[in-house]
Structure formats: C-alpha cells, structure tokens
C-alpha positions in Angstrom: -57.4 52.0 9.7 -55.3 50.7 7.0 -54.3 46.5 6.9 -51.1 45.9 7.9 -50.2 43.3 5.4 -46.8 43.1 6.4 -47.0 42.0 9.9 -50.2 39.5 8.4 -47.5 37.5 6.3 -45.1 37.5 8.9 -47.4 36.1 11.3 -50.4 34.2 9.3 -47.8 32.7 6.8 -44.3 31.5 7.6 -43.8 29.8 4.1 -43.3 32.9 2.6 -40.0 32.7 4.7 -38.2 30.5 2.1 -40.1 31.4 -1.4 -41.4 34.1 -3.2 -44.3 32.3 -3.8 -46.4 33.1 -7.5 -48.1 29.8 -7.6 -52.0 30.2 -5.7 -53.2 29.6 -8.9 -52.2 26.1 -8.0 -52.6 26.1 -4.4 -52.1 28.7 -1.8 -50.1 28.0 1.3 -52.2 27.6 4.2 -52.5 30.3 6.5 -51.8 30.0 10.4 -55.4 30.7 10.9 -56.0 27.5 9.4 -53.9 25.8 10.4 -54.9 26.5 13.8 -58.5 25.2 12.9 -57.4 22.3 11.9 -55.4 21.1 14.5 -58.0 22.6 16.9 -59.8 19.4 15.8 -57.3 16.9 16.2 -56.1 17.7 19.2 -59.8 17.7 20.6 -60.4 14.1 18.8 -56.9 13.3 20.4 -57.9 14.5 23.5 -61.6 13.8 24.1 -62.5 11.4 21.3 -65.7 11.7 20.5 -67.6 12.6 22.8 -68.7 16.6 21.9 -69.5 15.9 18.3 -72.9 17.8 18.7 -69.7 20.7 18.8 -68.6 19.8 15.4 -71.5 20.2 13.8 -72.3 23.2 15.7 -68.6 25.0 14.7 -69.1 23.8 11.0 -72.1 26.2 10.6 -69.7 29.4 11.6 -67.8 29.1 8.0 -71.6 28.6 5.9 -72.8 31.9 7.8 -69.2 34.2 6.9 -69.5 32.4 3.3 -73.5 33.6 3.2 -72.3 37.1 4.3 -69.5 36.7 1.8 -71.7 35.8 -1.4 -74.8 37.6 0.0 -77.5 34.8 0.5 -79.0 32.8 3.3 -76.9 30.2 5.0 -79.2 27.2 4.2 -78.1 28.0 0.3 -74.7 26.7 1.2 -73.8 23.3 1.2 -70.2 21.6 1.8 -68.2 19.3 -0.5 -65.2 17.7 -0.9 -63.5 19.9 -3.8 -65.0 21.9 -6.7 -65.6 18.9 -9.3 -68.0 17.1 -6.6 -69.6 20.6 -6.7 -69.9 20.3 -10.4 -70.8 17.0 -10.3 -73.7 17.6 -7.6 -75.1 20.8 -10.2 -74.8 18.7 -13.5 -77.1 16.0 -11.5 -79.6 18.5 -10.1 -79.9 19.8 -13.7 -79.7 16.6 -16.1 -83.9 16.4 -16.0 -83.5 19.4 -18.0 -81.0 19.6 -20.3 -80.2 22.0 -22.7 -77.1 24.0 -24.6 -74.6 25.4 -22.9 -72.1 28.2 -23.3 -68.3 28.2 -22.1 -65.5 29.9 -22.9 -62.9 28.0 -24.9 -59.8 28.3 -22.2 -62.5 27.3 -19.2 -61.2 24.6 -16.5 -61.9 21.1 -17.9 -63.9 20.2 -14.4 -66.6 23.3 -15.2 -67.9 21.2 -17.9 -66.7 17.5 -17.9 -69.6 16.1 -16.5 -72.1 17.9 -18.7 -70.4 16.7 -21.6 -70.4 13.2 -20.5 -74.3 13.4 -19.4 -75.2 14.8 -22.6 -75.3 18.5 -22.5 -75.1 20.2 -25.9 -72.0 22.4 -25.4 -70.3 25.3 -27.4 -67.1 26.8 -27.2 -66.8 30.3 -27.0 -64.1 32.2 -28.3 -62.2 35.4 -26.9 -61.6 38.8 -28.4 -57.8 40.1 -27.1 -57.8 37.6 -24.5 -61.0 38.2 -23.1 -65.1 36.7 -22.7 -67.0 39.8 -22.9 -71.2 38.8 -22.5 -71.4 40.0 -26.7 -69.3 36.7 -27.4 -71.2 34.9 -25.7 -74.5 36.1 -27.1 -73.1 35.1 -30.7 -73.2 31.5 -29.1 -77.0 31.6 -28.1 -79.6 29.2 -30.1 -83.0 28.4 -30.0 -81.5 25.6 -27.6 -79.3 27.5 -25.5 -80.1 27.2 -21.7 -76.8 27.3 -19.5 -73.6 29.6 -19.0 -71.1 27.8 -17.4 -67.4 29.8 -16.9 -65.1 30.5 -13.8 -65.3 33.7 -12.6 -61.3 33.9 -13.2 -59.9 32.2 -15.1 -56.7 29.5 -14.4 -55.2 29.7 -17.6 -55.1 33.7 -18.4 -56.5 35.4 -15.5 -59.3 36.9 -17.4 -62.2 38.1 -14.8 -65.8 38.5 -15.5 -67.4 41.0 -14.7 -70.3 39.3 -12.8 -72.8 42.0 -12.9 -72.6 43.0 -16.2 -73.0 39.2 -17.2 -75.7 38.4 -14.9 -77.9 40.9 -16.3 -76.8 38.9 -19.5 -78.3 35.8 -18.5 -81.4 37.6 -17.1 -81.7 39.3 -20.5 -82.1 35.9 -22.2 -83.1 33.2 -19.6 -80.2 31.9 -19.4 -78.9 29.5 -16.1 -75.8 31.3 -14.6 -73.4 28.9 -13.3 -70.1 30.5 -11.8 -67.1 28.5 -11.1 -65.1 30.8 -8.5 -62.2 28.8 -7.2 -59.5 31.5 -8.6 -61.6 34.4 -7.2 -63.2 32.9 -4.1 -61.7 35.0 -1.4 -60.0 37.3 -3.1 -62.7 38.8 -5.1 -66.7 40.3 -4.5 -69.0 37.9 -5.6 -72.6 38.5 -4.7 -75.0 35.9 -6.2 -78.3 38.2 -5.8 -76.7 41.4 -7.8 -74.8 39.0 -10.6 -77.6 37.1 -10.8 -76.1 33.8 -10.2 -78.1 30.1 -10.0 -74.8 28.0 -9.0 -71.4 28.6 -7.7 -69.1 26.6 -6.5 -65.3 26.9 -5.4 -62.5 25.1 -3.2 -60.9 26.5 0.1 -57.9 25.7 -1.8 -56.2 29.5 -3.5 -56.4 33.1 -2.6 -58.7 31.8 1.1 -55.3 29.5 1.9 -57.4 26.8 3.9 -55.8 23.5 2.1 -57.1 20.7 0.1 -60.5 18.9 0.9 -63.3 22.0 0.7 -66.0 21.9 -1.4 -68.0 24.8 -1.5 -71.8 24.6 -3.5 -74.0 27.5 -3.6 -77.5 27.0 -5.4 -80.7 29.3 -5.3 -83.5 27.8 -3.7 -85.4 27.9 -7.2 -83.2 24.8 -7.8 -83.0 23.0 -4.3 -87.4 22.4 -4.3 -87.5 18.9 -5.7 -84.0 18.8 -7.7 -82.0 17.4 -5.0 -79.3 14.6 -6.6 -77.2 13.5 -3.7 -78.4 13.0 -0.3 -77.9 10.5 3.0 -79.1 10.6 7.0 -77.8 13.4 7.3 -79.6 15.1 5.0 -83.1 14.4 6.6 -85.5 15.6 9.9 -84.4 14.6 13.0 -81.6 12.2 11.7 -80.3 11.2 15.0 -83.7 9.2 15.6 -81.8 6.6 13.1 -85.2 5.9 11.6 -84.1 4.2 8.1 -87.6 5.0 6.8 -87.2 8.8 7.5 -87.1 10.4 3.6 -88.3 13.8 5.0 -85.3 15.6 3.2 -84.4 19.3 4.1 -85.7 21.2 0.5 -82.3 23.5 1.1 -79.3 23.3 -0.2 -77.2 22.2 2.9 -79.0 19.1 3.4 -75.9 17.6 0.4 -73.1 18.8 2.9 -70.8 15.6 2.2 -73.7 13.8 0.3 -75.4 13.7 3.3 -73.2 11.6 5.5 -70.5 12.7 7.7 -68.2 16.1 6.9 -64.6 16.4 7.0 -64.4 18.4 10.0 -61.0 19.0 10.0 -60.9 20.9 6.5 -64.4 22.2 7.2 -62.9 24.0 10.6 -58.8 25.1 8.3 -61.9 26.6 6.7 -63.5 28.0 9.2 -59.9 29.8 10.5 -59.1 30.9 7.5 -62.2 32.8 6.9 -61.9 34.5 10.4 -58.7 35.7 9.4 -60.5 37.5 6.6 -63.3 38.4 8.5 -61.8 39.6 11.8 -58.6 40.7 11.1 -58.3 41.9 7.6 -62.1 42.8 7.7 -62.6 44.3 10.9 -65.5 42.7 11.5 -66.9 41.9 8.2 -66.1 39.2 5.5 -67.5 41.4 2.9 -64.8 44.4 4.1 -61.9 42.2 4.2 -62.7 40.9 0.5 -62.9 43.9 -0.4 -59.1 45.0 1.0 -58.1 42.0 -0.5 -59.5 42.5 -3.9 -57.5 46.2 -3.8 -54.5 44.6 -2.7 -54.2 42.3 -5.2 -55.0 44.6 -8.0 -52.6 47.0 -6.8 -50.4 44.6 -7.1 -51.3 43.2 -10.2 -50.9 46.8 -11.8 -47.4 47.6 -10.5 -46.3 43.8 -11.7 -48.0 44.2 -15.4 -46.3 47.0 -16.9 -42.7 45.3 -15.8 -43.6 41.9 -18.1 -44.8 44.2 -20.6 -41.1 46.0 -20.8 -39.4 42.6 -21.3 -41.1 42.0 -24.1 -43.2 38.7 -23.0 -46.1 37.8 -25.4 -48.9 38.7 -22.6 -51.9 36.4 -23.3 -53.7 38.2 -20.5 -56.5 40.8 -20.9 -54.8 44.5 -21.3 -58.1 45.8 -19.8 -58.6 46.2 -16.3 -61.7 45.6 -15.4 -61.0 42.2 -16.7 -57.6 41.5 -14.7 -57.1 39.4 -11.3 -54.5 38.2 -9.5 -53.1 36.2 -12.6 -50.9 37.0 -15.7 -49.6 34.4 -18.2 -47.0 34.7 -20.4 -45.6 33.2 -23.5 -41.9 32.3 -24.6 -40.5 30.1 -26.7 -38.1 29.3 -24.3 -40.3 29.4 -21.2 -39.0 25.6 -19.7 -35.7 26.9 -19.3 -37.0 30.4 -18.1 -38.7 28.5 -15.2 -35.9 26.2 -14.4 -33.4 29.3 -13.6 -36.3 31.0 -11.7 -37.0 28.1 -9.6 -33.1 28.2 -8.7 -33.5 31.2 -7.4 -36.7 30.0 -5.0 -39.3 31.8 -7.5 -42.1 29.5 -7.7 -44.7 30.1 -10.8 -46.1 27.6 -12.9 -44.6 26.1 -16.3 -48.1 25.7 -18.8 -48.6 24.6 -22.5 -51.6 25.3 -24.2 -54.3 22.2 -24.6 -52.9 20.8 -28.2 -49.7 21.9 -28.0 -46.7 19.3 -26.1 -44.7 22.0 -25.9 -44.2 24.3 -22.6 -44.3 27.8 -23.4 -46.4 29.4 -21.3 -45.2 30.9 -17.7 -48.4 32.3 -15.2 -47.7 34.1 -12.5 -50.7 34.3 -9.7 -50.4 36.6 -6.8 -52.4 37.0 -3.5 -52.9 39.2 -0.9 -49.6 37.5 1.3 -47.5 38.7 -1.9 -45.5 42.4 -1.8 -43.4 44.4 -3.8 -40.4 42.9 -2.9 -41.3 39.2 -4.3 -42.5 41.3 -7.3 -39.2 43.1 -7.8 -36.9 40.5 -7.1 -38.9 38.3 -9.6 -38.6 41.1 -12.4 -34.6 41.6 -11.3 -34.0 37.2 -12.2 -36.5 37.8 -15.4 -34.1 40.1 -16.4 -31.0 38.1 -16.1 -32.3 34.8 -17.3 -33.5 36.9 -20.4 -30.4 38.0 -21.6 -28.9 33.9 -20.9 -31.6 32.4 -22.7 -31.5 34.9 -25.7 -27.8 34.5 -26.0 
C-alpha cells in the first residue's frame, strides 16, 4: 500500500497552508503528531501536576526504543540531550583522554568540530572533488597521528551525502573513530550504526523528523560508554529515587547522560516521541525502519525532478551531480542571489539566503526539501525563478 502523502500534509502539517516551505535545512515545521505530544504533556502537568511522573519517564523510553529500531542498536545506547552541540560536547569529553588527529571536511557544520578544536584535537581540513567527500579524500588526510573522522552525514551547506557504508568500512580499514553528525539526514535518511560502522552519532529532532527545538539525540557504542562517561547526575545512578548522595554506582550505558543526568525536557522529549509515531505508524506501517525508508524515496524523487529544472536556468550548482551523494538539499550560486531571495520570499517561497565562510557577500540560495514537500511547491518555485531571472538580469 502506497503513502498517501497528500492527505499526510493536509492533516499532519497545516503550515504548509500559507508557504511553500524549502527551509528544513533550517528547521522543519512541526508536525501535528508533535504537536500533539507536546501538549499531551502540558495539559497533564496542567491538569494533574505532578503527581504520575513515574509516567513521564516511562513515555520517554517509547522514542529511545523507535530511534534504536531506527539506527539499529540497543536502546540503552541512546541517550537524550538538549540539541546536537551538547551531543558534541558530551563525545569530545568522553574522548579528550585520548586525543588524536582528526579528519573533517572543509564545508562541515562549525558545532561537529568546535569543541575539539578548542580541547586540543589536531584537526585537518579536507577538501572536495566536484562538490563532494568521497572516503579517497579523506585517506589523503591520514597520518601517523590520525585517529578520528568527524563529518555530518548531509551536509547543511551543499547537501552532499555520505555514503555511510562505504565510509565505515573506511574507518574500519584504518582504525579510524567514526563520528556521524546526522541532524540533516536523521529521519529522512537510513542510518544503521552496526553496517556503517559508526562509534558516535548525534542529531536534533529539529529538520526532516519536524519535532521542534530542544532534542538532543547521542548515540555511542558501548566500547565507549565502559569507564568514559563525562557528564552524569542522580539520575544517572542505581536506584536514584533512594536520594542517597553517596550512591556513585553509575549505569556503564549510554542513557545514564539523558539531560546530564538530571531531569529531561519532557515536553520536547514526548513532540519527539509523536513525531516518530507518525513515522513509524503511519508512514511506516508498523516499522520506523519502513517509513524511513518511504521517506528517503520521497525525497529523492523529489530531489531528482527539482535538479534538472535549476540546472536549465543556468544556476552555478555547488551540489554533487552524482546521485548517490544527493539529499534533500541543493545550493546554488548567483551573483545576484540577495535580490533573488527577496522577490521569492514575496511570493511566500521560503529558502535560505547563504554566503560562503570568508566571503560578506550573499550569493548562495539552498533549497532543502522534505517528505511534506510536492510537485506543486517545486513547480511554482521554478515558475517565480523564472520570472525573477529575467528582472534581475535586465
């Protein structure tokens, strides 16, 4: 049975009433699904206070078990945060006892690597070939010294996607630490940490899963948890609830950092949980790892029918031409691509206005689509394209 992805945007997200929205690169809108969990929890603390917080706890493990399925791993491997940098931050800790060179790719999202540059880390850029971060530039990087990967899975300036498998047997080849930063592909793309080989992920429930600001999500192989753990609290410890301030028997897994060890954010933790069901049960049938999978076809379908249109009007494309390396994201670069977004804005298009790292001026335009996006926001974005093309070239 085919998804009806019509009747999910009608129903699951009634911002798409007013835009065509091209900006989850940025920030999704959040679906109804998650909405619904969230408000589940306020109008139960409105309600009943306090009193069924044992409940909280309890709901909070249903989104760590889906995102287990999800990323193929046990559900003690997950722990919750507060965003993706407090993710970084909690891996750069675990790993600063051993440091040691690391690898990125020269467009990668300044959180992936902030921290390890500021505790020390050896770093190296790596650079593309036609847009792309193929494993072989990578392995021109590798020293004596090298011990780390670090790169997002897609990334927020170009789109580019890794192909995870094909790089995991990479850092299995030479030893080196995979670290995966997925908040562009996490729910939109397969990710399985066993096959790709993966030692750290993180990601937000913030793009293509539409569940809002405040998620964290941390995955780390037990290899790591043992006697590495940075950041922990009460919560993090046996029988917490006996409020025994000499209890330092600390769960050796990774879930015993959810929040640092104190309290969660229940309410994002349970927009999380909704939006993940509406994956799982709904686009999925039953299974998260289904529903991804629908939703990584959509969005490629997408992405392929879009492509060839930006390519006609003659845009400088500075993503990968190669398909096995595209996602949900294209960028594109004009000299004139301020006023290109103004006129496009007018007309309720939303995409984002991007310069590159040393340069003041604006001249990039990226367009990110999701699953919620059709044809019709597609064409109508091409048809204005068109029209402000021939204004600004005037």
């Amino acid at each position: 049975m085919s998804v009806d992805w019509d009747n999910i945007r009608k129903t699951q997200f009634p911002a798409l009433e007013k835009f065509t929205y091209l900006i989850t690169a940025g920030s999704a809108p959040i679906s109804r699904s998650a909405y619904e969990g969230g408000v589940e929890y306020f109008n139960r603390m409105l309600n009943y206070g306090d009193v069924d917080h044992e409940l909280f706890f309890l709901d909070i493990n249903e989104p760590r078990k889906i995102i287990a399925e999800y990323l193929n791993t046990n559900h003690e491997n997950i722990a919750f945060m507060i965003n993706t940098s407090s993710g970084l931050a909690t891996i750069a800790h675990t790993l600063t006892h051993q440091k040691g060179g690391i690898l990125y790719p020269s467009i990668e999202f300044p959180a992936s690597v902030h921290l390890f540059k500021r505790l020390g880390f050896p770093t190296t850029r790596i650079e593309s070939t036609n847009y792309s971060f193929p494993a072989e530039n990578f392995k021109k990087g590798i020293t004596e010294n090298t011990k780390y990967c670090i790169q997002s899975h897609v990334q927020s300036f170009n789109g580019f996607r890794q192909n995870l498998e094909k790089f995991g047997k990479f850092c299995e080849e030479y030893n080196l630490i995979n670290i995966i930063n997925a908040t562009q592909s996490f729910g939109a793309f397969e990710i399985d940490v066993k096959k790709d080989n993966i030692d750290f992920l993180v990601s937000s429930g913030l793009k293509n899963i539409a569940c809002g600001w405040g998620i964290g999500i941390l995955y780390i192989h037990e290899d790591f948890v043992d006697e590495n753990i940075p950041f922990t609290s009460w919560l993090s410890v046996e029988d917490p609830f006996s409020m025994d301030n000499d209890n330092l028997r600390i769960y050796k897994k990774a879930f015993a950092m959810d929040s640092f060890g104190g309290c969660p954010n229940f309410a994002a933790l349970l927009a999380l949980k909704g939006g993940l069901e509406l994956v799982h049960n709904v686009i999925g049938r039953g299974s998260i790892r289904t529903g991804i999978k629908e939703i990584q076809n959509r969005v490629i379908s997408l992405t392929d029918q879009f492509f060839p249109e930006l390519q006609d009007l003659n845009f400088k494309i500075i993503t990968s031409l190669e398909k096995e390396y595209r996602s949900g994201i294209i960028t594109v670069e004009h000299e004139k691509a301020k006023k290109i977004y103004r006129e496009l804005i007018k007309n309720n298009i939303y995409i984002t206005l991007k310069r590159y790292p040393h340069n003041k001026k604006e001249t990039l335009l990226r367009f990110a689509i999701n699953y919620y996006n059709n044809m019709d926001d597609l064409t109508k974005t091409i048809d204005i394209l068109k029209k402000v093309l021939k204004k600004v070239n005037q």
